[in-house]
C-alpha distance (Angstrom), angle and dihedral (degrees) to the residues before:
residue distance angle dihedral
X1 . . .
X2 3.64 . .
X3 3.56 91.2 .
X4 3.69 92.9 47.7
X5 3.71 87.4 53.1
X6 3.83 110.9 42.7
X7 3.90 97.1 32.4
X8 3.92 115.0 22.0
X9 3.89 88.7 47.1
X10 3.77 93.5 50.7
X11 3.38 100.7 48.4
X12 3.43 100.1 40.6
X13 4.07 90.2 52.1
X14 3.84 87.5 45.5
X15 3.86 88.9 50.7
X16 3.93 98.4 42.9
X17 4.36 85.1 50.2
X18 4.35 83.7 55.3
X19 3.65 89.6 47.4
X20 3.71 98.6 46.3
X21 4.21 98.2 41.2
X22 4.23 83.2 49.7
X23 3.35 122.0 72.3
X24 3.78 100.0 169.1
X25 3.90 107.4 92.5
X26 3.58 88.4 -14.7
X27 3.72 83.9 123.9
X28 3.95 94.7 63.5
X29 3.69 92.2 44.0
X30 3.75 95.6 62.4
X31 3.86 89.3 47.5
X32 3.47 91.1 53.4
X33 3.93 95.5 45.7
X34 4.25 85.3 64.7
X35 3.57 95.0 67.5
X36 3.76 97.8 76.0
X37 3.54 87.8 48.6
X38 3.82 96.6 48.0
X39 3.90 89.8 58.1
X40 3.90 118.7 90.8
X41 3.86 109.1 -126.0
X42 3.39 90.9 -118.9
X43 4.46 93.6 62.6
X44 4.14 79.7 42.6
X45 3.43 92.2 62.4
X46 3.48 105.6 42.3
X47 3.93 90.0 46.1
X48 4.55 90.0 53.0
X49 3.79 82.4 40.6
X50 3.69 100.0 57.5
X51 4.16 86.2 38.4
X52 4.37 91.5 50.3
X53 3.67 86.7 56.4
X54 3.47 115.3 126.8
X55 3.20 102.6 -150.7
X56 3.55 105.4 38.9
X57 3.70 102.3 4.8
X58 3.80 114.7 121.4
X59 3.51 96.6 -143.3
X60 3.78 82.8 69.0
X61 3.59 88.1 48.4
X62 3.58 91.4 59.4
X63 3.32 98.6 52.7
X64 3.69 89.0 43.8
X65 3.72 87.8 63.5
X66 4.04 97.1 50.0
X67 3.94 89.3 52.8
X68 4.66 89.6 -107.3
X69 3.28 129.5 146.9
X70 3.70 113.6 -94.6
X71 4.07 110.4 -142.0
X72 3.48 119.0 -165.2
X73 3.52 97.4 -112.0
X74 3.53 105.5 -161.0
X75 3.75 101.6 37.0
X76 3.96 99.8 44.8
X77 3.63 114.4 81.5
X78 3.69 103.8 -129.3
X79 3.78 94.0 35.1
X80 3.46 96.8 54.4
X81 4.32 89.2 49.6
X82 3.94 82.3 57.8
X83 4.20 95.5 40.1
X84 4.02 82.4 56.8
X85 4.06 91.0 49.3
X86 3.84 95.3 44.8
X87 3.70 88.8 52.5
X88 3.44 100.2 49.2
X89 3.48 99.0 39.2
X90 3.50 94.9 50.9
X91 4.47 92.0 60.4
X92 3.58 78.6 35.4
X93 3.86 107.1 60.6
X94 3.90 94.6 51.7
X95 4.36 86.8 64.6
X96 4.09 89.4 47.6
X97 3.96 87.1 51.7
X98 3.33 100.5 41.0
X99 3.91 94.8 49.6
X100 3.90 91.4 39.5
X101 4.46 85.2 52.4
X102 4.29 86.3 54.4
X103 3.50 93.2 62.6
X104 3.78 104.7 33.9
X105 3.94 80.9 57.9
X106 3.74 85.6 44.4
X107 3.81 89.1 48.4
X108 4.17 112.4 105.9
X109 3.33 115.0 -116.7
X110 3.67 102.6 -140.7
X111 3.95 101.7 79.4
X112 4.20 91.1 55.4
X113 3.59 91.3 46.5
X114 3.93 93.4 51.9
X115 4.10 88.7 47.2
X116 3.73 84.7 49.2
X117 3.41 88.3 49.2
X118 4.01 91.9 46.1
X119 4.32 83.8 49.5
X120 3.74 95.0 -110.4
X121 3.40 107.4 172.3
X122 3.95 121.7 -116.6
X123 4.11 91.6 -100.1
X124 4.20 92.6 38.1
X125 3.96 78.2 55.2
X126 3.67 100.4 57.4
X127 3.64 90.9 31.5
X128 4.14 97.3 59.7
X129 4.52 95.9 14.8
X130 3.39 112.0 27.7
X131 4.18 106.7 44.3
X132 3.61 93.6 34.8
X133 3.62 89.5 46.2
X134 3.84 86.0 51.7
X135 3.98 98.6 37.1
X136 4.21 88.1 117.2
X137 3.58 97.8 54.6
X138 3.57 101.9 37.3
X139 3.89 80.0 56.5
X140 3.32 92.1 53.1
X141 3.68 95.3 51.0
X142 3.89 88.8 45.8
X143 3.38 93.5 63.6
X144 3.94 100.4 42.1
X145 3.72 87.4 48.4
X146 3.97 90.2 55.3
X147 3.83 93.2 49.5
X148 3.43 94.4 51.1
X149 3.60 98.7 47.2
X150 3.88 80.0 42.5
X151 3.77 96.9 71.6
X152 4.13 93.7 21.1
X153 3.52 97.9 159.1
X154 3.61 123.0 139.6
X155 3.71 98.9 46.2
X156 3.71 80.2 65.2
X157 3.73 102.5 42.8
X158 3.65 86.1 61.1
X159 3.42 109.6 40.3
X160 3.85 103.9 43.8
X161 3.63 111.0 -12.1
X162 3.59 90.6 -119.2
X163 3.47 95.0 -59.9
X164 3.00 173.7 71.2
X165 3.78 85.4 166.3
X166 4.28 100.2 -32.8
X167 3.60 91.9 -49.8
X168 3.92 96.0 120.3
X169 3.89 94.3 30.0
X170 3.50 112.0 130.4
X171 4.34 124.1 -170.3
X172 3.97 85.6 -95.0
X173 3.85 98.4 49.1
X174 4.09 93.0 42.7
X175 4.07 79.2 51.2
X176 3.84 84.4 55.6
X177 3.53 101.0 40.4
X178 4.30 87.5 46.5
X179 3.84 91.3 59.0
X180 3.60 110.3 33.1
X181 3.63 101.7 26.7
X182 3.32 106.7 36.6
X183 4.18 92.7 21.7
X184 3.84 89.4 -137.5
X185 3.66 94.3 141.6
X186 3.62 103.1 162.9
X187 4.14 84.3 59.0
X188 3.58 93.3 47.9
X189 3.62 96.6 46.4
X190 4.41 85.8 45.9
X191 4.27 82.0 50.0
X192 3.87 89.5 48.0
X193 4.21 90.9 51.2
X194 3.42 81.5 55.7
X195 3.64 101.7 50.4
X196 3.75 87.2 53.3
X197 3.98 87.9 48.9
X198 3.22 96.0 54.5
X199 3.61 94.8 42.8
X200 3.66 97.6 63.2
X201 4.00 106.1 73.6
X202 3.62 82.7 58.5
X203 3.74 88.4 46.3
X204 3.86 86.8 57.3
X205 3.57 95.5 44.2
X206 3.44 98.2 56.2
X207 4.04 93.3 46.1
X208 4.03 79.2 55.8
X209 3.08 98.0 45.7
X210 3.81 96.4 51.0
X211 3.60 94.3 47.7
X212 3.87 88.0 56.8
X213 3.48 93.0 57.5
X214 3.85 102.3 32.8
C-alpha cells in the first residue's frame, strides 16, 4: 500500500503532466499505456514470472550483460517483496496516468494562463494551479489505488505464493492459505469478516469523497 501510494501515484502524475504538455506522439503514448491495463493479473504474472527467472529469465540476462548482481527474485525474501511491487506497479501506473490525463484535459484554462501571465514559473504553476486544481481526482485515485493494493491477491498467488516464507503474504493470500491450505475454514471465514471490516471506513471515505467532488 505504501508502495502504491508514495511511488505508483508519483510517477504516474509525473507521467500524465509529460503526456499532456507534449503533443508530438503523445497520441501513441496513451495507446500504449492501455496495454498493461488490458491484461488480467493473472497473464501479468505469468509473463514477470517467466522474465524473474533466474535461470532463464531475461531480466537476469540484462543484468548479466551490465556486469549486476542477479538476485533470485522470487526465492530471496526481500527481492521477491520488490518482484511483487515492480509487477504491480508497472499494470498499475498506466490507470494513475490515464485518470490524472482526464482531468488535466478537464482542467480550465483560465487560472494557468493568469499565472503565466503573473510569470509563474512552470513548477510554481503545478505547485499552486495544477494539484490544487486536481485535489478531487487525485483523491479519488488515492483511494482506488489503496483498495486495490488492499486485497492484492492474485499478482501474488502467481508469482510467489506468498512467499518465500510469508514475506509477500498479504491479508487476502493468508485468507487463502488459512482455508485451502491449512482447511481451517472457520479462521478463514473469521479473517474474511475482517477484511470486509476493515474495508468499510475506506468504503465511506470514498462515497465522501465522491460526493465532494461530484
Amino acid at each position: 500500500m505504501a508502495i502504491a501510494v508514495f511511488i505508483q501515484i508519483p510517477i504516474g502524475i509525473f507521467l500524465a503532466m509529460v503526456l499532456h504538455s507534449a503533443s508530438k506522439f503523445a497520441s501513441m503514448f496513451r495507446s500504449s499505456l492501455l496495454i498493461p491495463m488490458l491484461l488480467t493479473p493473472v497473464a501479468v504474472a505469468l509473463m514477470w514470472r517467466f522474465m524473474f527467472s533466474s535461470e532463464l529469465g531475461i531480466i537476469n540476462w540484462v543484468l548479466d550483460k551490465l556486469t549486476l548482481a542477479q538476485p533470485d527474485w522470487l526465492g530471496n525474501v526481500n527481492a521477491a517483496f520488490f518482484a511483487v511491487a515492480i509487477v504491480d506497479s508497472w499494470q498499475s501506473i498506466p490507470f494513475v496516468v490515464l485518470i490524472t490525463l482526464a482531468g488535466l484535459a478537464a482542467m480550465p484554462v483560465a487560472p494557468q494562463e493568469a499565472a503565466m501571465i503573473d510569470g509563474a514559473s512552470t513548477i510554481q504553476r503545478i505547485r499552486y494551479v495544477t494539484l490544487p486544481l486536481l485535489k478531487p481526482v487525485l483523491l479519488v485515485i488515492l483511494l482506488i489505488r489503496i483498495i486495490d493494493s488492499f486485497k492484492l491477491f492474485d499478482i501474488i498467488f502467481i508469482l510467489t505464493r506468498g512467499g518465500p516464507g510469508t514475506a509477500t503474504q498479504t491479508l487476502s493470500m493468508l485468507d487463502y492459505n488459512t482455508a485451502f491450505t491449512f482447511l481451517a475454514t472457520s479462521r478463514a471465514a473469521a479473517i474474511g469478516v475482517v477484511l470486509a471490516l476493515m474495508s468499510l471506513p475506506l468504503y465511506f471515505l470514498w462515497k465522501k469523497v465522491i460526493s465532494v467532488s461530484s
